[in-house]
N, C-alpha and C positions, 0 to 999 in steps of 0.2 A: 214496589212501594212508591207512591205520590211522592212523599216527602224527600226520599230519597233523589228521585230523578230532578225533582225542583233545586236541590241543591246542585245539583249539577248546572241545573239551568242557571243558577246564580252564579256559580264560577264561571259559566259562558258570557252574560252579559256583564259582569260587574267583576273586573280585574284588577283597576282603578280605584285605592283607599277613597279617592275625593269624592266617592260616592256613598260609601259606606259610614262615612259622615256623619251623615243626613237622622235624620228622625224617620222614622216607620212611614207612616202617612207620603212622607217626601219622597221615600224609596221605591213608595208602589207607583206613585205618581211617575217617576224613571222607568222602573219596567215597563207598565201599561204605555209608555209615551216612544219607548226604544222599538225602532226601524225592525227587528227582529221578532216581537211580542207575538205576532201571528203565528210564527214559525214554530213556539214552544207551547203558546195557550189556544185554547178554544172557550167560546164560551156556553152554555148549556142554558137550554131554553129556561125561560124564568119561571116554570111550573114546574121544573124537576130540582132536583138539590142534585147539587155538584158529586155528592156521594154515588148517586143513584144514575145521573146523568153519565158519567163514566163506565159504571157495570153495567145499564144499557146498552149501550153501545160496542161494546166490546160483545157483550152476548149477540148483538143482530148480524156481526161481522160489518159491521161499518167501513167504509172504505176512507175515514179517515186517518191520519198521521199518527200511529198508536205511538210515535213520542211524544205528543203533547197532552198536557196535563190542561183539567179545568181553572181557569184564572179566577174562580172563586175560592182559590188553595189563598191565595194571597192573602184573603180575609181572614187565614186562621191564626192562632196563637203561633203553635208547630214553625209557621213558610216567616213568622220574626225571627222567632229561636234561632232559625237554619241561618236567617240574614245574619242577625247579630252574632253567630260564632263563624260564619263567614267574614266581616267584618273586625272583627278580631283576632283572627287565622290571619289577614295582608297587616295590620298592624303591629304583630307579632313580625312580620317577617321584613317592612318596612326598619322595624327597630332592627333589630337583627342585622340589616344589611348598613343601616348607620353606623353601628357599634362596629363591623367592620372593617368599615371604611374610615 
């Protein structure tokens, strides 16, 4: 699953609450801008949907990096969802480690 692995990709780039901060808009702007982004997205050519672009490519045996997911996931509702319970998972555990200490 898409969604799945992107959440991963989020706990790869984004470890750091002082990111998760941020408003939506702000947040894709970080990944699309993060030294790494190449390495987890690809982008699909502008006549196919991100949907279709993916199962292409996997059916032709593509020879590329079948970790990386389409960076038009970002535009979905779902790839917030994932941020903001991502985002809230370090903030949880930020507190957590306050209360602690």
């Amino acid at each position: 699953n898409i969604i799945i692995f992107y959440f991963y990709i989020i706990n790869q780039l984004f470890s750091n609450i002082f990111f998760c901060l941020s408003d939506w808009p702000t947040v894709q702007k970080h990944i699309k801008d993060h030294p790494d982004f190449n390495h987890y997205f690809y982008k699909c050519p502008d006549d196919i949907p991100w949907t279709e672009c993916e199962l292409e490519l996997q059916e032709e045996g593509s020879e590329r990096d079948e970790k990386r997911i389409p960076c038009d996931v970002l535009e979905t509702g779902e790839a917030e969802s994932v941020f903001k319970n991502h985002a809230n998972n370090l903030q949880q555990e930020q507190n957590r480690q306050e209360y602690v200490s």
